[in-house]
C-alpha positions in Angstrom: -22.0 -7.3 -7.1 -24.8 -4.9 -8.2 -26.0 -1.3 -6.6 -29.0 -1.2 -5.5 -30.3 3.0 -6.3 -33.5 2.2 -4.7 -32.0 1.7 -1.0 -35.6 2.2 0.4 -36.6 -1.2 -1.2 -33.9 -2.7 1.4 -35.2 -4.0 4.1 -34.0 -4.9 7.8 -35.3 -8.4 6.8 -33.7 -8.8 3.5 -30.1 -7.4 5.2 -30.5 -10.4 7.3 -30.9 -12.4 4.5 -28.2 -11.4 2.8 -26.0 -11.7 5.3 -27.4 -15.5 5.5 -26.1 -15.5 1.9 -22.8 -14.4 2.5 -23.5 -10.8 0.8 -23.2 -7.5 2.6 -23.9 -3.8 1.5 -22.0 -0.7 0.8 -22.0 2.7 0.0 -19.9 4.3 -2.6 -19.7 7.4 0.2 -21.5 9.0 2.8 -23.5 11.3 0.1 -24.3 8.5 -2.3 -28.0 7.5 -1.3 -27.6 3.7 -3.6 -25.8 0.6 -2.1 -24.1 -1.8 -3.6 -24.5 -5.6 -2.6 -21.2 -7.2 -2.1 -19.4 -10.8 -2.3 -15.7 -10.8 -2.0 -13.9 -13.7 -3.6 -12.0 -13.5 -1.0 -13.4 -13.1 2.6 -11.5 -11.6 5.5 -11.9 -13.4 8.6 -10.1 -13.8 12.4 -10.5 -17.6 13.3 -11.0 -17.1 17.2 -8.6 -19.6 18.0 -5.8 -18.1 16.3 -6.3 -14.0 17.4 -2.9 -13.0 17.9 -2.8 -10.9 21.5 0.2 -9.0 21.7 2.2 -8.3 25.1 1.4 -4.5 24.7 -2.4 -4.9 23.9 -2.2 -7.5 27.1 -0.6 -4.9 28.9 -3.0 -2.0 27.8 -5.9 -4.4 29.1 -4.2 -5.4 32.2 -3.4 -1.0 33.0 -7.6 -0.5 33.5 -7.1 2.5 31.2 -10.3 1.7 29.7 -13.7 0.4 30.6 -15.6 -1.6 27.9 -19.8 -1.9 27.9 -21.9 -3.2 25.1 -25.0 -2.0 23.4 -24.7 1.5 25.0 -24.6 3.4 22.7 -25.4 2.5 19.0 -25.7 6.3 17.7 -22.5 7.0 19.2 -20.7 4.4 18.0 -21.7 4.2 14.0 -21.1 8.2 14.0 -17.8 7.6 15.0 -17.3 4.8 12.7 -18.4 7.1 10.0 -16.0 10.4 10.8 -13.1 11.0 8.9 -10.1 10.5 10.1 -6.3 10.5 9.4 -6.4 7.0 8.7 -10.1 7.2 6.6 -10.7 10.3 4.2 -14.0 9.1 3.3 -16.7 6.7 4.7 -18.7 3.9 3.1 -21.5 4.2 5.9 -24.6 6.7 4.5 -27.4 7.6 5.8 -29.6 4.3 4.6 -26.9 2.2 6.3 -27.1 4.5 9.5 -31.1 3.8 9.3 -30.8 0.0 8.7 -28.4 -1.3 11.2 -30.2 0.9 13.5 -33.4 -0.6 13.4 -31.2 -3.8 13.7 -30.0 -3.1 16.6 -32.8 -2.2 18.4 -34.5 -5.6 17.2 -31.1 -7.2 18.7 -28.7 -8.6 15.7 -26.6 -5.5 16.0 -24.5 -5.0 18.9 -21.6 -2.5 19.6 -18.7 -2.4 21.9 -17.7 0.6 23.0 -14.6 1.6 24.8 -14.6 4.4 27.3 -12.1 6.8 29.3 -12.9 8.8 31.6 -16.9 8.7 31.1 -15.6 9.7 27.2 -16.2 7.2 24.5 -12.9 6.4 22.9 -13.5 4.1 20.1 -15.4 0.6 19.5 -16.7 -1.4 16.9 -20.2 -2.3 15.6 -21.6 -5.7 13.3 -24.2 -8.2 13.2 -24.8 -10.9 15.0 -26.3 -14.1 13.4 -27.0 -17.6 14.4 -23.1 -19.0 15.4 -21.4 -16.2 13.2 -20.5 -12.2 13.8 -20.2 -10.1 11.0 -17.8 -7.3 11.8 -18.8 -3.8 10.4 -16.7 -1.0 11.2 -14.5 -0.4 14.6 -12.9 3.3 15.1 -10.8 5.1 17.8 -10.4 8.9 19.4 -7.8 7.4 21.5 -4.9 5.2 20.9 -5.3 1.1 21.3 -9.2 1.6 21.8 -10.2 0.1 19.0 -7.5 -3.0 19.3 -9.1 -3.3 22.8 -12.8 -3.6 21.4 -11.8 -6.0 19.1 -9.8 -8.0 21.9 -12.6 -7.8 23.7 -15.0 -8.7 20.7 -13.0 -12.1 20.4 -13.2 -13.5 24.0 -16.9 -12.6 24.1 -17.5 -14.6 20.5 -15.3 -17.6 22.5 -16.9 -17.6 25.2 -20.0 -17.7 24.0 -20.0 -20.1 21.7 -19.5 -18.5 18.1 -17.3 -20.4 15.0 -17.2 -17.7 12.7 -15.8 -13.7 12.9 -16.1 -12.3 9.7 -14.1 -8.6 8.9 -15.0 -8.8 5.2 -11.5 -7.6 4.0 -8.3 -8.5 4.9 -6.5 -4.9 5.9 -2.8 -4.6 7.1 -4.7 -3.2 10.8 -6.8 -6.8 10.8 -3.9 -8.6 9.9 -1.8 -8.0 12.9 -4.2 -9.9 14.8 -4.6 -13.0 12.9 -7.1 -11.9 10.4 -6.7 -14.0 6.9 -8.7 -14.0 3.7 -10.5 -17.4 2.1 -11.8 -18.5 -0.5 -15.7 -17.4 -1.5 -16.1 -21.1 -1.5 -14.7 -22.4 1.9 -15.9 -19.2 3.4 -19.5 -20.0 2.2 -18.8 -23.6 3.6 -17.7 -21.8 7.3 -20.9 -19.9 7.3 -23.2 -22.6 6.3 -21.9 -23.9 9.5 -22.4 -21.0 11.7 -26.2 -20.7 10.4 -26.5 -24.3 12.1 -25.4 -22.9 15.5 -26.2 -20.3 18.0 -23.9 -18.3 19.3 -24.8 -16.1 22.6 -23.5 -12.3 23.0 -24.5 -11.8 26.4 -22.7 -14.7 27.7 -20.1 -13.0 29.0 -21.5 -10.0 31.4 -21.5 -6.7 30.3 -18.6 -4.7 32.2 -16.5 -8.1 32.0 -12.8 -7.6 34.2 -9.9 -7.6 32.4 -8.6 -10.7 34.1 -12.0 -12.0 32.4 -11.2 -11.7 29.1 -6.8 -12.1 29.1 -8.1 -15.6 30.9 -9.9 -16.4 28.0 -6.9 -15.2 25.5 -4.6 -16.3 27.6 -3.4 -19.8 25.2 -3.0 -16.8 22.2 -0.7 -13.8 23.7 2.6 -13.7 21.6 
């Protein structure tokens, strides 16, 4: 798709849109002030009925290592999405990203979930939220499994309340081990028509939700 060098000219509003669309933007790097608007012809996506829970990610629920809260702390988590790392030398998140999603998540279509140990923040995830469909943006760990234990929680809040559609945007070995495939730009655009119709509720399931809470609601898709 095309860049966009003017990145001012992008607008909360038109991000929505264009998510609506089935387009998303990214940056070239952390330095590169453009965007560039982007339609795979492929689209990664996890059907939540089909997220593969495995006995150790169960387990590393079930052990209360963690605590997992929502919409703490946005700054927090999309700083820690952008850091390097050994896995990610470089970062598609720049500053007009930081600014947009973060005027999106204070009018409410952005929501994080963040993954604590011991008061710390330990990794979580980050993506938009729109009508029955959630757009996964970024998810990054400081400690091992936290990120796999956002996303596991990610998926049994999107069941529960009432969501068709989890959209990762690529297909990456990481996604893959928990179900994630890639379509077709056309059956994916078909999927997402769909989700537009429907309204999905993040807050459904409580903020602080039990373990027990959310291996109930995986419980039929454990390996």
């Amino acid at each position: 798709m095309g860049r966009e060098d003017d990145a001012h000219l992008i607008t909360p509003d038109l991000l929505l849109r264009a998510y609506e669309a089935g387009i998303f933007p990214m940056a070239e790097n952390a330095d590169d002030p453009g965007l560039y608007w982007i339609e795979p012809k492929e689209r990664g996506i996890i059907p939540l009925n089909a997220f593969h829970l495995s006995k150790s990610l169960a387990k590393t629920i079930r052990s209360g290592r963690f605590e997992v809260r929502i919409n703490r702390d946005f700054d927090a988590i999309i700083a820690g999405c952008a850091a390097e790392g050994p896995d990610r030398r470089q970062t598609w998140i720049n500053a007009r990203i930081r600014s947009l999603y973060g005027v999106l998540f204070d009018q409410g279509y952005v929501h994080t979930v963040e993954v604590y140990t011991d008061g710390h923040l330990a990794g979580g995830l980050y993506g938009v939220s729109l009508g029955g469909a959630f757009f996964g943006e970024s998810m990054f760990h400081t400690v091992r499994d936290a990120s796999k234990v956002a996303l596991a929680y990610l998926v049994a809040r999107l069941k529960i309340g009432g969501y068709v559609l989890l959209d990762t945007q690529f297909v990456t070995p990481h996604l893959a081990q928990f179900g994630a495939i890639a379509v077709k730009r056309s059956r994916y655009r078909h999927m997402l028509a769909n989700a537009m119709d429907m309204q999905g509720d993040f807050f459904a399931m409580a903020d602080g939700a039990t373990a027990e809470t959310v291996l109930d609601v995986l419980a039929d898709q454990r390996d």
